[in-house]
C-alpha positions in Angstrom: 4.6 -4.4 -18.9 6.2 -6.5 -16.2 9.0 -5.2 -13.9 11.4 -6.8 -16.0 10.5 -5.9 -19.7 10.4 -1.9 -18.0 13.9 -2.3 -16.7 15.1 -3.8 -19.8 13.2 -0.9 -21.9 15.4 1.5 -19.5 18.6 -0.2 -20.3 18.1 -0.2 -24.0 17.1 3.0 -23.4 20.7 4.3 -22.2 22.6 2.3 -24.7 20.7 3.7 -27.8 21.4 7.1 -26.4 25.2 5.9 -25.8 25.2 4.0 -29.2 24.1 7.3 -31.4 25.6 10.1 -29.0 22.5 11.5 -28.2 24.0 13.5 -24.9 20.9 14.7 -22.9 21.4 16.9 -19.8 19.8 15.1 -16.7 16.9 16.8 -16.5 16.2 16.1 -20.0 16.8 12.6 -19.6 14.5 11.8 -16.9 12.1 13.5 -18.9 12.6 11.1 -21.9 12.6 8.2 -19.7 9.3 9.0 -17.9 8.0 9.4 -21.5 9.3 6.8 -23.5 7.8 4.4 -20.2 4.5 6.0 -20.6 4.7 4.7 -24.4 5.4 1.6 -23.8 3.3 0.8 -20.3 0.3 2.1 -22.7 -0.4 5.1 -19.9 0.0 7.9 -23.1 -0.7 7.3 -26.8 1.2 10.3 -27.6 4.0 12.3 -26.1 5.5 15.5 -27.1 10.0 15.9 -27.6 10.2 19.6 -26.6 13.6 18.7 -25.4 16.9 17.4 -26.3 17.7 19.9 -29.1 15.8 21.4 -32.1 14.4 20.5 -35.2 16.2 18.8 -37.6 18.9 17.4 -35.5 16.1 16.4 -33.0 14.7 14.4 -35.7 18.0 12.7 -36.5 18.2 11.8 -33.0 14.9 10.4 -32.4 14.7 8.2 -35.5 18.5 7.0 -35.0 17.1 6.4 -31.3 14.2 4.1 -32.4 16.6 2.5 -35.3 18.5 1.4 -32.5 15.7 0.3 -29.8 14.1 -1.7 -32.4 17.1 -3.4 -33.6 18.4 -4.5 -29.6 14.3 -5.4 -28.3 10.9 -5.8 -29.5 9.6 -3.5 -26.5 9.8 -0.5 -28.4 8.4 -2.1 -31.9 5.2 -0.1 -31.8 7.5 3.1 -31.5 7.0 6.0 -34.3 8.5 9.6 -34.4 5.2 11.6 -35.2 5.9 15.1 -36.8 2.8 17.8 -37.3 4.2 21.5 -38.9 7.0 22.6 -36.2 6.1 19.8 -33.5 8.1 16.4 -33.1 6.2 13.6 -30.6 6.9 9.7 -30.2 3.7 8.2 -30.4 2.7 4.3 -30.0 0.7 2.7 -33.0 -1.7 0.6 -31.2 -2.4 2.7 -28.7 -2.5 5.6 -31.1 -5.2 3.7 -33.0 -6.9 3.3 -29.8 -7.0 6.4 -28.5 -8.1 8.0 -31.9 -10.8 5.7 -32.1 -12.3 6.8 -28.8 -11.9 10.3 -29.6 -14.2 10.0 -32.8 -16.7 8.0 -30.4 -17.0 10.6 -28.1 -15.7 8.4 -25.0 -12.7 10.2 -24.5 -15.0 13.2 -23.1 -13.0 16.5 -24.4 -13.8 20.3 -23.0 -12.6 23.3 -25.2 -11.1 26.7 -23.6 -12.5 29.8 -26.7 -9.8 31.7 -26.3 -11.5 33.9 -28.6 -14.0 35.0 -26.0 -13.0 37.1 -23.5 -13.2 36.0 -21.3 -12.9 32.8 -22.2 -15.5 30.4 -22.4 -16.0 26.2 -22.4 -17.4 24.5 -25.5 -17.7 21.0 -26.3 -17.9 19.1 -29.6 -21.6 19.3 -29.5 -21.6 23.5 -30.0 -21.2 22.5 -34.0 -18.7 25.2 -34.5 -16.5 24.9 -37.3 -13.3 24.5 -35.3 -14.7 21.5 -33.6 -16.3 19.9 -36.7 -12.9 20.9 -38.9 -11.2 18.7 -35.6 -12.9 16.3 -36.1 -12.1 15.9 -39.8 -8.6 15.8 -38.6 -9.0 13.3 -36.4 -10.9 11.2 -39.2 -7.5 11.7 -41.4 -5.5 10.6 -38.3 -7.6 7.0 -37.9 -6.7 6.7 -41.5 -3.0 6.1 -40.6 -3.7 4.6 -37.1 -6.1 2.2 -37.9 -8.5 0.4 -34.9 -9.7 -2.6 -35.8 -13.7 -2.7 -35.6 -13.9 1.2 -36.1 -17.7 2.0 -37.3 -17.3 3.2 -41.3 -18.9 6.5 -40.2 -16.4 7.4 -37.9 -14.2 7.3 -41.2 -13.6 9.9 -43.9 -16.0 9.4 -46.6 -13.8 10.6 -48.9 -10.2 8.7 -48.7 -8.7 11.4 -51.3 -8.4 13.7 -48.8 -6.1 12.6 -47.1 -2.5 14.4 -48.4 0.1 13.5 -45.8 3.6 13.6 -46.6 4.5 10.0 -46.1 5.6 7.3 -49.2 2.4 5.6 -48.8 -0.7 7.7 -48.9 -3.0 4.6 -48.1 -0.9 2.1 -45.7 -1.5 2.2 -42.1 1.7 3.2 -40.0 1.9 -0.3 -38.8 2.9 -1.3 -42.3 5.4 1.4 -43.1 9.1 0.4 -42.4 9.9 4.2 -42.0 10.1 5.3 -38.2 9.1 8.7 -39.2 5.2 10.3 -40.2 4.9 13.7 -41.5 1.2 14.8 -40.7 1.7 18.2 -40.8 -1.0 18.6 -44.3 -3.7 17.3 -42.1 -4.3 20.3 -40.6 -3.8 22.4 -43.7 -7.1 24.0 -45.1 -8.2 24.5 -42.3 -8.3 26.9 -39.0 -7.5 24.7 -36.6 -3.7 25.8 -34.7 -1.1 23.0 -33.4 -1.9 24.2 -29.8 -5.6 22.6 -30.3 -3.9 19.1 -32.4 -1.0 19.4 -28.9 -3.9 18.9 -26.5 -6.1 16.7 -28.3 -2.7 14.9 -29.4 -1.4 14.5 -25.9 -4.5 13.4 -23.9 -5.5 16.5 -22.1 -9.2 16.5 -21.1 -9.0 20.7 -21.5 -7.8 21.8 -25.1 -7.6 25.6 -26.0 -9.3 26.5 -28.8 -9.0 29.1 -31.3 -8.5 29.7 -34.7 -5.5 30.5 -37.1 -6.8 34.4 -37.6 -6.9 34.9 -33.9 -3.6 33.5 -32.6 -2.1 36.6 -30.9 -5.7 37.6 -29.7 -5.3 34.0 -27.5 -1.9 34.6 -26.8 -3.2 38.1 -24.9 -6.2 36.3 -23.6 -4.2 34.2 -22.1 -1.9 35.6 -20.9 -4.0 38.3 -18.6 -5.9 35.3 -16.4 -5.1 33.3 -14.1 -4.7 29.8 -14.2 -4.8 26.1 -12.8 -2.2 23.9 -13.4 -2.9 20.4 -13.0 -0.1 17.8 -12.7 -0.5 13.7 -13.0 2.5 12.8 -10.5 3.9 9.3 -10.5 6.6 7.3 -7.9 8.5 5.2 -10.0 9.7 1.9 -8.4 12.1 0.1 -11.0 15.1 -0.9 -9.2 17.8 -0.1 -12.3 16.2 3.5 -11.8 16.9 3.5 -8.0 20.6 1.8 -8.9 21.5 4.2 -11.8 20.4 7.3 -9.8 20.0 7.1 -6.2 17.5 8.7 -4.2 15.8 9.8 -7.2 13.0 7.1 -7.3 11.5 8.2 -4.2 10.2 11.5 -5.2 7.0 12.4 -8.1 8.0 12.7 -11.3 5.5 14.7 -13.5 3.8 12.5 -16.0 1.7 15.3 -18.1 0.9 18.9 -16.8 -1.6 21.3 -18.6 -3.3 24.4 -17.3 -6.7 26.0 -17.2 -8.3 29.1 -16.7 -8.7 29.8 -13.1 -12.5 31.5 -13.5 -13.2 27.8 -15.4 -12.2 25.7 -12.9 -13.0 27.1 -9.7 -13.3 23.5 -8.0 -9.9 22.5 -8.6 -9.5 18.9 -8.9 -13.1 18.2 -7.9 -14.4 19.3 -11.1 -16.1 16.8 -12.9 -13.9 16.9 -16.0 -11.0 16.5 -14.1 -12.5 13.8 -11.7 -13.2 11.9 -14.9 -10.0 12.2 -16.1 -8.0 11.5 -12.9 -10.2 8.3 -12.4 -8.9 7.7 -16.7 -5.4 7.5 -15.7 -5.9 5.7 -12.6 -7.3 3.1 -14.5 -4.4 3.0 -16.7 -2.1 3.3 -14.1 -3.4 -0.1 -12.5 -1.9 -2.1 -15.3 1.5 -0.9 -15.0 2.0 -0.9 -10.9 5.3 -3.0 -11.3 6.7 0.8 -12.7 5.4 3.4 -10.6 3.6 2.7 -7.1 1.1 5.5 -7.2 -0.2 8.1 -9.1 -1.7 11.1 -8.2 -3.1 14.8 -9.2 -1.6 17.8 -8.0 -3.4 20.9 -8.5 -2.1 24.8 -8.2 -2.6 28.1 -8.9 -0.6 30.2 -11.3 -0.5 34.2 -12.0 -0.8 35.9 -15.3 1.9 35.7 -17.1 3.2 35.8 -20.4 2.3 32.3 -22.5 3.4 31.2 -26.1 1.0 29.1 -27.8 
């Protein structure tokens, strides 16, 4: 995305929010810009609304929001409101179909917290437990509706019945669907796997917790009685309508993503390999889209027990 098309994404931006009275505190806004960029510069497939009101309104808004986008530029096109159970993201199509696709090829390289060890323990896809295999089946039922083109067959459901997602068209990719909105939420039902495991697959995270649906508040407790990491991906953003809009504001880091890890499972900070991987992931991405943010960094800290919803 050149500097130009990212400014012009940020003006439509503010006159779909005018246009449908979507009134977002300033904090919140930032927020949505920082995301809604990270859609459309490719840097995320997938980010979470936990802000700007609750479900259904939130719903409303979003989808009144991309009505709007869509109608005044073709930047935000590949835009979808994504919902799974009691969660709400935007997600981009391509990019979604991307991502999925490496996920199911192994390349995107995910580590699992068992947060129903204690303590807890990492595990990777290739333990074979039945969380990870039921994960994958998930993410098989996700590729169904985000579609990459040249995606092996076995990398597919072999069985395209089981798919059940509430949508009008059980068998059309989203990139044919006129509606802005996908309700995924049945393609976790049937099985264990919680919406804190689908969040941190969902949203990039090279560390997802992992437990099962019988052992929620036994996670919740595990949890919440260790220490953790958080690790931040900071960006400087550069656009000039930004730095116009809301002086002095485009000089400092804005967080991109944030996510957290056991302290006793990543005792070398941001020189563990995972996260080495992962840093060097998004600086990759990051070199595309220069003309919006002129650097990008990991910020890593420590955090005390405390009391964490999942």
């Amino acid at each position: 995305m050149e500097t130009a098309e990212a400014e012009e994404a940020l003006k439509v931006l503010e006159a779909s929010l005018a246009h449908i009275k979507w009134r977002l505190k300033s904090s919140a806004k930032r927020r949505f810009q920082i995301d809604v960029l990270a859609l459309c510069n490719g840097m995320r497939p997938v980010v979470m609304i936990d802000y700007g009101g609750k479900l259904p309104e939130l719903q409303e808004h979003l989808c009144a929001f991309l009505e709007h986008c869509q109608k005044e530029s073709p930047i935000f096109e590949q835009l979808r409101a994504m919902v799974v159970e009691d969660m709400i993201y935007l997600t981009h199509v391509k990019e979604m179909a991307k991502y999925v696709n490496l996920s199911l090829s192994s390349e995107v390289g995910l580590l699992f917290v068992d947060l129903e060890q204690d303590p807890p323990k990492m595990r990777t896809l290739e333990d074979k437990n039945l969380l990870g295999m039921q994960l994958i089946s998930i993410q098989k039922l996700f590729s169904l509706y985000f579609p990459f083109e040249g995606m092996r067959n076995d990398l597919l459901p072999p069985d395209r019945t089981e798919l059940r997602a509430d949508t009008k068209s059980l068998s059309e990719p989203i990139n044919s669907q006129t509606s802005l909105l996908v309700d995924l939420s049945s393609c976790i039902h049937d099985t264990k796997v919680t919406v804190p495991t689908i969040n941190g697959w969902l949203l990039g995270y090279p560390v997802v917790y992992l437990f099962s649906k019988d052992h929620i508040e036994h996670a919740i407790y595990n949890l919440s009685t260790k220490f953790l990491r958080i690790y931040k991906i900071l960006v400087y953003r550069i656009l000039s309508y930004y730095r116009n809009s809301t002086p002095d504001k485009g000089s400092h880091p804005e967080e991109l993503m944030s996510f957290a890890v056991p302290y006793d499972l990543s005792m070398r900070g941001s020189n563990e390999q995972w996260a080495e991987m992962f840093l060097a992931r998004m600086q990759s991405k990051w070199g595309r889209c220069k003309q919006t943010w002129s650097s990008l960094e990991m910020e890593v800290s420590e955090c005390y027990p405390q009391a964490i919803a999942l």
